[in-house]
C-alpha positions as CSV (number, residue, x, y, z in Angstrom):
1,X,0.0,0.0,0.0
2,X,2.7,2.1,0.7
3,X,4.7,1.8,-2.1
4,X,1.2,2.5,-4.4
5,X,1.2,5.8,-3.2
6,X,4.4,6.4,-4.5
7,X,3.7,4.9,-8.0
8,X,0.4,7.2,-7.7
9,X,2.6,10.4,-7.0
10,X,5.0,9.5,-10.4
11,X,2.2,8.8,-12.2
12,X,0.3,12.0,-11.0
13,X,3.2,13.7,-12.3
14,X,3.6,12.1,-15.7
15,X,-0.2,12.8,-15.9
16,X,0.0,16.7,-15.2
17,X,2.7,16.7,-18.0
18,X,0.8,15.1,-20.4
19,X,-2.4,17.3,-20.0
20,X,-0.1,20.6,-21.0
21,X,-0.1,18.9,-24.6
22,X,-1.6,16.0,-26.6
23,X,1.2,14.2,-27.2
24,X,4.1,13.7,-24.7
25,X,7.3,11.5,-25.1
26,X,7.9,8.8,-22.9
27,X,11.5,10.2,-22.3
28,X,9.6,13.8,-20.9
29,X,8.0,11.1,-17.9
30,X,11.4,8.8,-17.1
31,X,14.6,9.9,-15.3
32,X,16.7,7.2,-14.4
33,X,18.8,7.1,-11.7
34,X,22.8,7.6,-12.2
35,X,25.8,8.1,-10.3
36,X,27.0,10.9,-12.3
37,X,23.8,13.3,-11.1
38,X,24.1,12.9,-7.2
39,X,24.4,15.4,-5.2
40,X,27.2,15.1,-2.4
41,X,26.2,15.7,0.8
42,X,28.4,15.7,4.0
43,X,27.1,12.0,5.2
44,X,26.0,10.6,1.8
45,X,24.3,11.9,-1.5
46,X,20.6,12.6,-3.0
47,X,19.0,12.2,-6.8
48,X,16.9,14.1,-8.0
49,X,14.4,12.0,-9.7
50,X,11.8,14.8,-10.0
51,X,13.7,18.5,-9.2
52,X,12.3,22.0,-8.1
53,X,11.2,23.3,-11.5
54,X,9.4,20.7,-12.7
55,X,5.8,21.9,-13.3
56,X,4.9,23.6,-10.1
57,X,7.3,22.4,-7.6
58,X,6.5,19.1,-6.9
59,X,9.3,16.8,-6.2
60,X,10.7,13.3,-5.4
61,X,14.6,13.2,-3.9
62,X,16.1,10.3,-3.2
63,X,18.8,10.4,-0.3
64,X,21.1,8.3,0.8
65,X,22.8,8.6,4.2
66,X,26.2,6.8,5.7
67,X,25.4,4.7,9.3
68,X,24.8,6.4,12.2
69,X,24.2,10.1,10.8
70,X,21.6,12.4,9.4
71,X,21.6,14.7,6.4
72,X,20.4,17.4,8.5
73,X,19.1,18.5,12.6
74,X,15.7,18.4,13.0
75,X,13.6,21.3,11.1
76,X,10.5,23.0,10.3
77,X,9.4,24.4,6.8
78,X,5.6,25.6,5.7
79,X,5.5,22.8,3.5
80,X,4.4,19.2,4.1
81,X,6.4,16.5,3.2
82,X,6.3,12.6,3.1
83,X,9.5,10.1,3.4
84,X,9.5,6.2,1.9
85,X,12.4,4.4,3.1
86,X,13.9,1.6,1.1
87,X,16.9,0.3,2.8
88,X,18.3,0.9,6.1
89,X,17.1,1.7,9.8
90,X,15.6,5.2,9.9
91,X,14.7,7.0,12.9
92,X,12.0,9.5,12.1
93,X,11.3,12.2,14.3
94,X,8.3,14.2,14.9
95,X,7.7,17.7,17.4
96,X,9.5,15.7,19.9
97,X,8.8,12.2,19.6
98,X,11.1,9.3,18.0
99,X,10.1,6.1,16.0
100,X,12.5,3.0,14.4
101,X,11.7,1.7,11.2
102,X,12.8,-0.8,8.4
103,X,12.4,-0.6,4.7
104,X,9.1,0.0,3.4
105,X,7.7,2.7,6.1
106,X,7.0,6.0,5.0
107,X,6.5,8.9,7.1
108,X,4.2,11.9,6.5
109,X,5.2,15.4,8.4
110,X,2.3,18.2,8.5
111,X,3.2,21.5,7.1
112,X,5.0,23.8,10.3
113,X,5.7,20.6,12.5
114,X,9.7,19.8,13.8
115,X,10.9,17.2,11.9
116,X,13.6,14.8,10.7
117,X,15.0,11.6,9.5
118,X,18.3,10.0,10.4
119,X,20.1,6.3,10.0
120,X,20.3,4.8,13.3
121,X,21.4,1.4,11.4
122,X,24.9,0.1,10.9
123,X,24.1,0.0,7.0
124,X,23.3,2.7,4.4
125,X,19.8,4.2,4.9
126,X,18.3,5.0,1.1
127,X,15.2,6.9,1.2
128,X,12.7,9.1,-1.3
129,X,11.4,12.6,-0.3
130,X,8.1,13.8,-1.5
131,X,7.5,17.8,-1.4
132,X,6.1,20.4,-3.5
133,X,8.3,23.3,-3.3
134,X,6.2,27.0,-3.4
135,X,7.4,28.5,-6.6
């Protein structure tokens, strides 16, 4: 079930895309992931599957963070923002309160509310981010 939301947020997306015009090419809906478009980060790297300024901010990140360590503290933003994880032990964190997970949990954090994700595992935690971004 959980992983059908996230085939229903791609597909949403694809779908928006193809509305602007009649015809859309299947390479306009598929980005496939490769080592030569990460992003370094201090404790591991993200993909962009789905960036900032496609259509109207929507997104879908992929991170990927080194044992024991986090990407960043604990935060707050205005938008909402859902997390899939889909290897690793994650420790998500919400206005105060802590929950351990395995693959296959996702994690939905209202818009305003303190929050965060971080490996508590002695393997690599691999996760995907789903935001819209204001534009």
């Amino acid at each position: 079930m959980r992983l059908l939301f996230l085939i229903l947020a791609a597909s949403t997306l694809c779908g928006s895309l193809q509305s602007q015009s009649k015809q859309t090419a299947i390479d306009s809906c598929v980005n496939e992931f490769t080592m030569t478009n990460i992003e370094s980060t201090k404790v591991g790297y993200q993909y962009w599957f789905i960036g900032k300024d496609f259509l109207d901010g929507r997104t879908l990140k992929m991170s990927v963070v080194a044992p024991l360590s986090a990407t960043h503290a604990p935060h707050r933003h205005s938008e909402d923002e859902m997390f899939f994880v889909l290897e690793g032990t994650a420790e998500f964190y919400l206005n105060g309160a802590r929950k351990v997970v395995q693959p296959y949990a996702s994690f939905y954090c209202p818009p305003n509310s303190e929050h965060g994700i971080r490996n508590v595992g002695d393997t690599t935690l691999k996760y995907l981010v789903i935001k819209k971004y204001e534009k």
